[in-house]
C-alpha positions, 0 to 999 in steps of 0.5 A: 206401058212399056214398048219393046223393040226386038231383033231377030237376025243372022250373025256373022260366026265369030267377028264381033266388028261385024255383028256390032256394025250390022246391029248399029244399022238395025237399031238405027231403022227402029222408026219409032220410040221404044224402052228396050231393045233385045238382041240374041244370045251371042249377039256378037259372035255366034254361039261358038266355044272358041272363048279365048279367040273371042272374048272380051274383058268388061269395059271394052269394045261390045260394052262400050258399043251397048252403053253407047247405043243406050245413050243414044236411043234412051233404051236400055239394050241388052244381049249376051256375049262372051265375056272374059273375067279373070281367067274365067269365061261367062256367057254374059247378058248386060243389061245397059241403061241410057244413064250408062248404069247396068246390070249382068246375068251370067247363064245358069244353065249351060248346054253340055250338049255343045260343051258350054259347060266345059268353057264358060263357068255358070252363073249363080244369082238370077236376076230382076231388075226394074225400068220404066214402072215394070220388073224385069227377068233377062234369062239365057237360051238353055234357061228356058228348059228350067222352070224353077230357075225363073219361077216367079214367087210372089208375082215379083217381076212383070215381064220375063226374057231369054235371049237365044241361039236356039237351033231349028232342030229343037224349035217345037221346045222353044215354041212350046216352052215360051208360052208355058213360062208365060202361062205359070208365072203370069208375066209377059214372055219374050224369046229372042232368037236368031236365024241362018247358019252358023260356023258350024252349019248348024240351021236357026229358025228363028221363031221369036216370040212374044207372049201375054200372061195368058200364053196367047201370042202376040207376035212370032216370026219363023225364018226370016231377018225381022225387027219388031216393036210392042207396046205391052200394057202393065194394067192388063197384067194387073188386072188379069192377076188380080181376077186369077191370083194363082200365084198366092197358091204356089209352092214355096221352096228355097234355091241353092245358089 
C-alpha cells in the first residue's frame, strides 16, 4: 500500500515566503499518516518567467523547507520551483526523502506558448525512483501531452505523476489526458494542479485527479482549495497486469536524450 496526500491550492504570485508558510500550515492539517506529499508545479511562486527575480540555487530556502518537512512528517514531499544552476534556469521537481536524500527532474517539455522555453533550459533524463515497495514516475505539467516521454516500457514503474499549473482554459486536455496515461501505461496516475488567479489573470481550476491502472477515477475536485489523502493498493495492480499483460505487446523504441 502507499498513502498519498495531495494539495490542491491558490498561490501567492511570486512570494515564495508566503507559499512556504501557507503550505506549512497545510501539510500540518494532514490529520492522518501519509508516504507522500505532492504539491503543484511552481508551488513557490506561481508559473511566472521572472527567474531571475525569483529563483533559488540548491540548498537554499524551498529546499532546505522541503527536506525540513520530509523529516518532519516521514513523507517524502515533492513539487517543482524555479531553480538557478550556474547561469541557467530549470523548472525543478525535487523529490525529498525524510532521511534528507533526494532526487530531481527538470521539465522536459516547456510551454513555447508562454515562452518557458525561451527562460528555463529543459531537462534530458526522466526520472523513476522507488519508496515504500512502489516505483514512481514525477513529471512536469506540459509533460502530460507527451506520451513517449513517460511510456512505461517493461511495466518499470507503478504509479505515475505531474505536478501542474494547468490553466482552466484547457482543462478538458487535462481531464482527459490524466486517465489516458493511466490507461496506456497500466499505473495509477495522479495530477497536481492549482486553482485561483494568478499574476497575470490567468484562471485555474484546478481538477486534481487521481486515477487507477484502469482510467477510473478515484478522486477529482474542480475549483476549490483541497487536501486529499489515498490509500492505493500494489496488489490490485498486479494482479490486474497479471490478467491483462498488454505491456508485453508494446512497441520497442529507443529516446534521444
Amino acid at each position: 500500500m502507499l498513502t498519498l496526500s495531495l494539495i490542491q491550492s491558490a498561490l501567492h504570485w511570486e512570494n515564495v515566503s508566503a507559499n512556504l508558510a501557507m503550505f506549512e500550515e497545510k501539510i500540518w492539517r494532514i490529520n492522518q499518516p501519509t508516504d507522500l506529499i505532492i504539491l503543484p508545479e511552481m508551488f513557490t511562486t506561481g508559473f511566472t518567467m521572472n527567474a531571475a527575480a525569483v529563483s533559488e540555487p540548491m540548498n537554499l530556502h524551498t529546499f532546505k523547507w522541503m527536506k525540513q518537512q520530509a523529516k518532519q512528517t516521514g513523507a517524502v514531499v515533492t513539487g517543482s520551483f524555479i531553480v538557478k544552476d550556474q547561469t541557467q534556469y530549470y523548472n525543478r521537481l525535487i523529490w525529498m526523502r525524510p532521511d534528507g536524500s533526494y532526487e530531481t527532474y527538470d521539465k522536459r517539455h516547456l510551454f513555447r506558448m508562454a515562452n518557458e522555453h525561451l527562460t528555463f533550459s529543459g531537462g534530458k533524463t526522466p526520472l523513476v525512483t522507488e519508496w515504500k515497495g512502489w516505483r514512481i514516475c514525477p513529471l512536469i505539467c506540459y509533460d502530460l501531452r507527451f506520451p513517449v516521454w513517460s511510456r512505461n516500457v517493461n511495466a518499470n514503474y507503478d504509479l505515475l505523476i505531474y505536478v501542474a499549473n494547468w490553466p482552466q482554459a484547457r482543462q478538458h486536455a487535462w481531464k482527459t489526458l490524466l486517465p489516458a496515461r493511466a490507461i496506456e501505461n497500466l499505473a495509477y496516475t495522479v495530477g497536481v494542479n492549482r486553482v485561483g488567479i494568478d499574476g497575470k489573470n490567468i484562471p485555474y481550476s484546478g481538477d486534481s485527479g487521481i486515477y487507477n491502472y484502469k482510467g477510473e477515477t478515484l478522486f477529482q475536485q474542480a475549483d476549490a482549495e483541497v487536501t486529499h489523502t489515498i490509500t492505493l493498493h500494489k496488489q490490485e495492480l498486479i494482479a490486474f497486469r497479471t490478467a491483462f499483460p498488454a505491456f508485453l505487446d508494446a512497441d520497442t523504441f529507443n529516446l534521444p536524450l
